[in-house]
C-alpha positions, 0 to 999 in steps of 0.5 A: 293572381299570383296566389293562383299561380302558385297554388298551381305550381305547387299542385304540379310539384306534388305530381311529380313527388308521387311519381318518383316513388312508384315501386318497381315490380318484383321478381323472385328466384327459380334455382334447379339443380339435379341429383348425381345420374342426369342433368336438368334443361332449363333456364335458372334465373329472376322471373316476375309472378305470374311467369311461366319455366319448364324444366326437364330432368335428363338421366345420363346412362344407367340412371332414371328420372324418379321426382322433383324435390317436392314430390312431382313426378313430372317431366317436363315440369313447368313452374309458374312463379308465385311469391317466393323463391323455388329451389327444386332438385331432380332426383335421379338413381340407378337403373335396375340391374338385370343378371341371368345366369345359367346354372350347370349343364347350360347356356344363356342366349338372347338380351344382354345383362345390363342396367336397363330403364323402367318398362323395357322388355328383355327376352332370354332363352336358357339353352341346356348342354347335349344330354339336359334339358331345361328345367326351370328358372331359380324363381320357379317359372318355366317359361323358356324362352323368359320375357322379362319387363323391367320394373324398379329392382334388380332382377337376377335369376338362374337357368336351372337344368337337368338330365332328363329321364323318360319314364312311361305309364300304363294307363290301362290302354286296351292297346298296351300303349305306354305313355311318356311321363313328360314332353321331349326336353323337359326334366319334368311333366309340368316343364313344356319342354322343346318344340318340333315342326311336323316331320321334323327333328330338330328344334329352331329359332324361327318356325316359318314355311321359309324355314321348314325342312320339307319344302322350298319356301312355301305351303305349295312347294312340299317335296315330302308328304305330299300327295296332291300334285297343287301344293308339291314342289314342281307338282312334286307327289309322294304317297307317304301319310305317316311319318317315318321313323328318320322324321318321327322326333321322338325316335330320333331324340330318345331311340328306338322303341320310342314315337309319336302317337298316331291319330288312333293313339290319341283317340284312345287316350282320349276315350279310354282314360279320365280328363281332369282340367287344372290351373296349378298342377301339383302346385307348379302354377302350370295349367293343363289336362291331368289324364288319369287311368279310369277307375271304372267303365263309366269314367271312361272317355269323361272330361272335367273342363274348368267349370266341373268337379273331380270324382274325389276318388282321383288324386296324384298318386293315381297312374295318371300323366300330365299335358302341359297348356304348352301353347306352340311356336310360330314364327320366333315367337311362343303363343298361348302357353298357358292358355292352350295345349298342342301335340302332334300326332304322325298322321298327315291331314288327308284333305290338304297335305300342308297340315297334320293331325294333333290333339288340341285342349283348352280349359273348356274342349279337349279334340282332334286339330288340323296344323299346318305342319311348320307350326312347332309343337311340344311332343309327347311320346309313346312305347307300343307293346 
């Protein structure tokens, strides 16, 4: 009996031996700290494996979150413990300075020089001095206004100008007619130049009824050029269809002798010359209709769209003028340049006095459009014999 009890007894001590030294479970260290330009959110610490953290690297002002130590791009970042101590850095540098600048003879308006993060969009509008136009900005693009989205360099461009000079060519028109060289404010033909509403003479901000300059707020409230009773102001009627010389921008801008080309005159620009559609005119990466005097009666009245091949016989040292796809402004806002080009003509539209005639062309039709008239166009003007 007494052997039985001790053996027991003794069995009892061995438990509680092997009890005593059950090891404890490990934890490991996560230790995140951040580069200078931002902080990191998150609780340093001793984790168990298989624990879960998330850290978010924050940039102070004028900085940006590019990556963690190991190479992860993510943000938050959640770390599961795993046998071993973690030690991560939030790297952070400095957001891309953007710096406009305006060269002689002009302006900057609209988003301010700055630092800005990845992906914003700024717009900047250069605004030449009284006698110059824009001409185009230092990397050679001539949008204006300029959209700009950051990306991760600086960006520093400048607003050049120039002082525009109106020349004319004769096209061979049966008319005598006289084509101007560019568009009203732009320094060259491949420039878009400045923007009108029909019958008006000076450019704006905001193309809108609530802004045109013939109506009290509204397509149906005209109080000029108007001959249907339903859309005059107070049934406000007139028996005007062509524009006067007081509202006609081309005289207005560049004198007398100068106008927007009637309905007529377009028609015969269109039947009387050789339409060649180009992505890259003269090497400036603006798309448009190169009009070219025609070399022979067959020519005549022939459009080249996209798809076709140019006579070879044709080239720029032909008299020829240049239509920009120079889109058009509605609202505060430029759309389809590059995709389409727009002129008015001066002739009212006769079924509803709320549009106007124009010449509207794309890479695959070139005709006759109907606007409303509060939509801003490019000009090209014309001298008459």
């Amino acid at each position: 009996m007494r052997r039985l009890v001790w053996a027991a007894m003794g069995v009892a001590l061995i438990s509680i031996v092997f009890a005593g030294c059950k090891e404890e479970e490990p934890t490991y260290t996560v230790q995140v700290t951040a580069t200078e330009g931002g902080t990191v959110e998150g609780q340093n610490g001793e984790y168990k494996e298989g624990e879960t953290v998330e850290f978010k690297a924050i940039p102070a002002d004028g900085y940006y979150f590019t990556k963690w130590s190991n190479g992860s791009t993510d943000n938050p970042l959640t770390i599961t413990i795993s046998n071993k101590d973690i030690t991560l850095t939030a790297q952070f540098a400095q957001s891309p300075l953007v710096t406009i600048t305006a060269g002689s003879n002009g302006t900057i308006g609209g988003s301010d020089n700055g630092r800005y993060a990845q992906g914003e969009t700024l717009t900047f509008t250069a605004i030449p001095a009284m006698g110059y136009c824009f001409s185009q900005w230092s990397d050679g693009n001539i949008s204006n206004p300029r959209e700009i989205t950051v990306g991760k360099d600086d960006i520093s461009l400048t607003a050049e100008f120039a002082k525009p000079t109106i020349e004319t060519v004769d096209l061979g028109l049966e008319s005598g007619t006289l084509w101007a060289t560019c568009n009203i404010g732009a320094a060259d033909p491949w420039n878009y130049g400045d923007y009108y509403a029909w019958g008006e003479t000076q450019t704006k901000d905001d193309y809108s009824w609530e802004t045109y300059k013939y109506c009290k707020g509204s397509e149906e409230t005209l109080t000029k050029y108007c001959y249907d009773a339903e859309y005059g102001n107070n049934g406000f009627t007139d028996t005007l269809t062509t524009l006067d010389a007081a509202d006609d921008a081309a005289t207005a801008v560049l004198g007398a002798g100068w106008a927007i080309p009637t309905n007529a005159e377009w028609k015969e620009l269109y039947y009387q010359c050789y339409w060649v559609w180009t992505k890259n005119y003269n090497n400036r990466n603006v798309s448009g209709y190169i009009v070219y005097k025609a070399k022979s009666a067959s020519d005549k009245g022939t459009v080249v769209y996209s798809d076709g091949t140019p006579a070879a016989s044709y080239s720029l040292s032909d008299a020829h003028i240049f239509l920009p796809e120079a889109g058009y402004r509605g609202g505060s806002g430029l759309h389809f340049d590059g995709f389409e080009g727009c002129y008015w003509s001066s002739l009212l539209y006769d079924d509803y006095p709320n549009a106007a005639l124009g010449c509207s062309f794309d890479s695959d039709a070139v005709g006759q459009d109907i606007v409303v008239r509060e939509i801003g166009f490019p000009i090209r003007s014309v001298k008459r014999p």
